[in-house]
Every structure is written in structure tokens, then in C-alpha cells.
C-alpha positions in Angstrom: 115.5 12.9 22.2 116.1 16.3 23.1 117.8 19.5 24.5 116.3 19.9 28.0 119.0 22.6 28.8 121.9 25.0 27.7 124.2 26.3 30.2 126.8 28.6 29.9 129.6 29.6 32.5 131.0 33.1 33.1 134.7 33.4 34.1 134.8 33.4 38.2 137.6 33.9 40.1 138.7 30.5 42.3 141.9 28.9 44.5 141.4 25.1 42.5 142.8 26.3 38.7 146.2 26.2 37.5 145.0 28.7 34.8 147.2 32.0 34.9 144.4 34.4 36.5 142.7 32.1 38.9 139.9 31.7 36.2 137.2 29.0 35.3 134.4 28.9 33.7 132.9 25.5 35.0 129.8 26.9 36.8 127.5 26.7 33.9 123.6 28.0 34.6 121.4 27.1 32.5 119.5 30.0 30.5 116.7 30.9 28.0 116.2 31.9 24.8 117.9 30.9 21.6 121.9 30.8 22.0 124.3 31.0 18.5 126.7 28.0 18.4 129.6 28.1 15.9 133.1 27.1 15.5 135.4 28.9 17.5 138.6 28.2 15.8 141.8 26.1 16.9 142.5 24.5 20.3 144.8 27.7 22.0 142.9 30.7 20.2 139.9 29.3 20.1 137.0 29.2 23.2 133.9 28.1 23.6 131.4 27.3 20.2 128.7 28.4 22.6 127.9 32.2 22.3 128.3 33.5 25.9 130.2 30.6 27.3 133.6 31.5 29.0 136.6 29.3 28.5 139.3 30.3 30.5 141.9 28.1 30.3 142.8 27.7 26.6 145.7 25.4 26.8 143.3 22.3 27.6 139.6 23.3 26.8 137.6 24.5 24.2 138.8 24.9 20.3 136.7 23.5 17.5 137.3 19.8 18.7 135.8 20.5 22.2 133.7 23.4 20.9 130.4 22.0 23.0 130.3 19.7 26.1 127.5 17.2 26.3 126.3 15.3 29.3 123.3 13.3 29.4 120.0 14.0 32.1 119.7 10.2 32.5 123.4 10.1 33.7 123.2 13.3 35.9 120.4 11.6 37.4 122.3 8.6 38.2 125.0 10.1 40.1 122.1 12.1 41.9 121.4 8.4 43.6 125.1 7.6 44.2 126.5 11.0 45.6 123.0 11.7 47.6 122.7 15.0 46.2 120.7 17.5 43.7 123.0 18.0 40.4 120.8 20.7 38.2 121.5 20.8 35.0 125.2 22.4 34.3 126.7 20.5 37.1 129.2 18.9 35.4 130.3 21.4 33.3 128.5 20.8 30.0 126.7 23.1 27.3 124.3 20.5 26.2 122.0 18.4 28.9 120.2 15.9 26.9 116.8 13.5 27.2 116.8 10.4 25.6 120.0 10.3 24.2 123.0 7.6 24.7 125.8 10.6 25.1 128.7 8.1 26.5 127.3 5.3 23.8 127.8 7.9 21.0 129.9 6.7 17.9 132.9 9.1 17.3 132.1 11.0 14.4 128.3 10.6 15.0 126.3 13.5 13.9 123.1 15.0 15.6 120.8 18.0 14.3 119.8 19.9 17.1 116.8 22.1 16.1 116.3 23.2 12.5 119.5 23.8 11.4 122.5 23.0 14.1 124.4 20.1 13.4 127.1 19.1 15.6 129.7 16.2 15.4 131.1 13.9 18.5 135.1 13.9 18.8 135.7 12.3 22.1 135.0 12.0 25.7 135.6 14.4 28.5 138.6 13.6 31.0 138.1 14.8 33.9 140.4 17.5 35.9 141.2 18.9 39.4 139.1 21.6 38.6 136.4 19.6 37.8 136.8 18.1 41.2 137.1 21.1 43.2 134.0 22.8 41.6 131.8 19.7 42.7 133.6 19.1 46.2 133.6 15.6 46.0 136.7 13.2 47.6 138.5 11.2 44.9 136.1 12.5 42.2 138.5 12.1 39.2 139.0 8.6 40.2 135.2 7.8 40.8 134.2 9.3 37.6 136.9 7.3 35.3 135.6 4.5 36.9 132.2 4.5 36.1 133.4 5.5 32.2 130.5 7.5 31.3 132.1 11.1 30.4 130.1 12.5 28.1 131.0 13.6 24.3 132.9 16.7 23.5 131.4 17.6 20.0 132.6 19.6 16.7 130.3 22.3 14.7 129.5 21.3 11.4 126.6 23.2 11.2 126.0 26.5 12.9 123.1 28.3 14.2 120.9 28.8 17.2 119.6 26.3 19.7 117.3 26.6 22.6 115.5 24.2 25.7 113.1 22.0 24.0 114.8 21.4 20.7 114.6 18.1 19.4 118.1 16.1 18.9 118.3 13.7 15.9 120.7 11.5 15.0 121.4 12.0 11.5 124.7 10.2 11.0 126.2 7.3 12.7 129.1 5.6 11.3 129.8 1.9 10.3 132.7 1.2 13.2 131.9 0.4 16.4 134.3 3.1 18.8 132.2 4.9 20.9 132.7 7.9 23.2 133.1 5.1 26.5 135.4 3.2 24.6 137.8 5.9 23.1 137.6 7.3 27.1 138.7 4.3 28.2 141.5 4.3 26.0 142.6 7.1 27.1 142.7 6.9 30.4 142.6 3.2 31.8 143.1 0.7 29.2 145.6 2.0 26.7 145.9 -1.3 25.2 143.0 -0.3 23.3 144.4 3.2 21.8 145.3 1.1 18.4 141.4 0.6 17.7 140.9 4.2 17.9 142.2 5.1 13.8 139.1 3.4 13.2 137.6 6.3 13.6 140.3 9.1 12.9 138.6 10.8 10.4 136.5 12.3 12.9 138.5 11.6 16.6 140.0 14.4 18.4 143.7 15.2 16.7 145.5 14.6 20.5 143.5 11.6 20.8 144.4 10.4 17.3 148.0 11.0 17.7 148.2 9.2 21.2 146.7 6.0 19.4 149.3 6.1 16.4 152.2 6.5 19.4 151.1 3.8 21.2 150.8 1.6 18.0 154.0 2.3 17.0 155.4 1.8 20.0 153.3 -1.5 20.3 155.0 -2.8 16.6 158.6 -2.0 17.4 158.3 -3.7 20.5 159.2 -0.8 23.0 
């Protein structure tokens, strides 16, 4: 398992993005050399853990819950087959493409070391936006990519440091329950019947995440 690329986005002007100036940083490039990751403080204040990587839109991206987006080669490569086109790495929007690893299968709260000393901890799964849809040009993309349930792990810094292409990814955590990133994404979006089995992972899920699956549950046990 391993880092075959870090991408960062700079803020570019667009017609596709509610956000107040027109701005997104979803055209990630990937780039060289080491690059410092670190929290980067709460959801509204806080941007992107990734040292150069613009976050535009604070009211619904980055924070230290979705401090680094990653998406998996071996999934990029799949929807190269489906969509009949080239999707380099940074397409989708993520920080962190990764070799080898199950991103979507991820256990919330899994931890993974990413070179000597980074260590970084999975929250949730990415849902996927207009924006998103616009930047890749594709029909009935938010649809298509809920469907096939594989969104890739928004992750938490535990540790911080410098990363770089090439560094090996270790899984040096993975906890007893059984809710993975696909799972807690389908909760979210599609099957909300399955919010309730969420808490089994709340020590570590995404706070809006955790707070949807307590909602629904009471809801669920006073009958509404």
C-alpha cells in the first residue's frame, strides 16, 4: 500500500459554485516534493490539512473532520472503463490517491501511517455535490456516483508532518465494529434506515454524521 500521489487545488474562478466569490478549489494537480499536513482547525474557520490546498467554500468542506480527501487508484481506474475517459490523479477532488488500499472498505476510525511519521484517521465518506459534477462534466454524475457507493474517506490528523509520492501507507489501527466508509455513505445518502448502526462508531465518525444517526434513532423510537 501506498501514496502514488498528492494533489492540491488552487482557488479558480467558475459559473458551477454557490460559494460567495465564484470560487473552488476542486482542480487538484498533483505535485512533488514533501507537503506538511496538519490540523486545520474547526469546520467554518478551518481549510484544508494539506499545506497549499485551497478550500474555498468553508460552510461544507474542509475542517479537522474532512482535513484530507482520499480516493483510491484502483477505483479511479474503474470509472476510467465506465465513463471511457483518462481520470489522472486529482480528478475527483482528493489530496491522497492511494495503491493497494480498500479506501471505501475503510473502518471509521481506522488509522493509517503514511510515511515516517503522519498518521491520519478515517471520519466518513465524501458526498458528492453540484460542483463536483460540473468540474467533471458528466450527466447525472451525483446520481451515478451514489450509486455505485464507493466515495472515498474524508480523514482526521492525528499525527502531523510531511508526506510525499512513494510513501508507504500502513494500516496501524483498525477497530473491532464492522461500519465502514461504504456503509456510513450509504446511510447517509440512500438507506437511512441504517443511520442507527452508525454510534457504533461515534467515537471517531464525523460530528454531522453522528448527530443525523442519533436524530433518526430518536425519531425511529418515538415512532415519528
Amino acid at each position: 500500500m501506498k501514496l502514488v500521489s498528492v494533489n492540491l487545488g488552487r482557488p479558480r474562478s467558475v459559473d458551477y459554485t454557490d460559494q460567495a466569490e465564484g470560487l473552488t478549489g476542486i482542480d487538484k494537480q498533483p505535485v512533488d516534493g514533501p507537503v506538511r499536513v496538519s490540523a486545520p482547525g474547526p469546520k467554518g474557520t478551518g481549510a484544508s490539512g494539506v499545506a497549499g490546498d485551497a478550500v474555498c467554500d468553508l460552510r461544507f468542506h474542509g475542517g479537522d473532520e474532512q482535513a484530507v480527501y482520499a480516493f483510491a487508484r484502483e477505483d479511479l481506474d474503474a470509472w476510467e472503463q465506465e465513463l471511457g475517459r483518462r481520470l489522472p490523479n486529482g480528478s475527483f477532488g482528493e489530496n491522497l490517491t492511494t495503491e493497494g488500499l480498500d479506501v471505501s472498505g475503510a473502518r471509521i476510525g481506522e488509522r493509517w501511517r503514511i510515511g515516517p511519521e503522519v498518521v491520519l484517521e478515517v471520519t466518513s465518506g465524501r458526498v458528492p455535490c453540484r460542483t463536483f459534477q460540473e468540474h467533471l462534466g458528466e450527466r447525472g454524475w451525483v446520481r451515478r456516483f451514489t450509486r455505485q457507493g464507493a466515495p472515498g474517506a474524508y480523514l482526521r490528523v492525528i499525527t502531523p508532518g510531511e508526506i510525499q509520492v512513494g510513501d508507504p501507507v500502513e494500516i496501524v489501527h483498525r477497530p473491532g465494529h464492522d461500519i465502514t466508509v461504504a456503509l456510513q455513505f450509504r446511510a447517509s445518502t440512500t438507506e437511512r434506515h441504517l443511520l442507527p448502526r452508525l454510534l457504533a462508531a461515534a467515537d471517531a465518525l464525523h460530528s454531522e454524521s453522528t448527530a443525523a444517526a442519533r436524530r433518526y434513532a430518536r425519531e425511529q423510537a418515538s415512532g415519528n
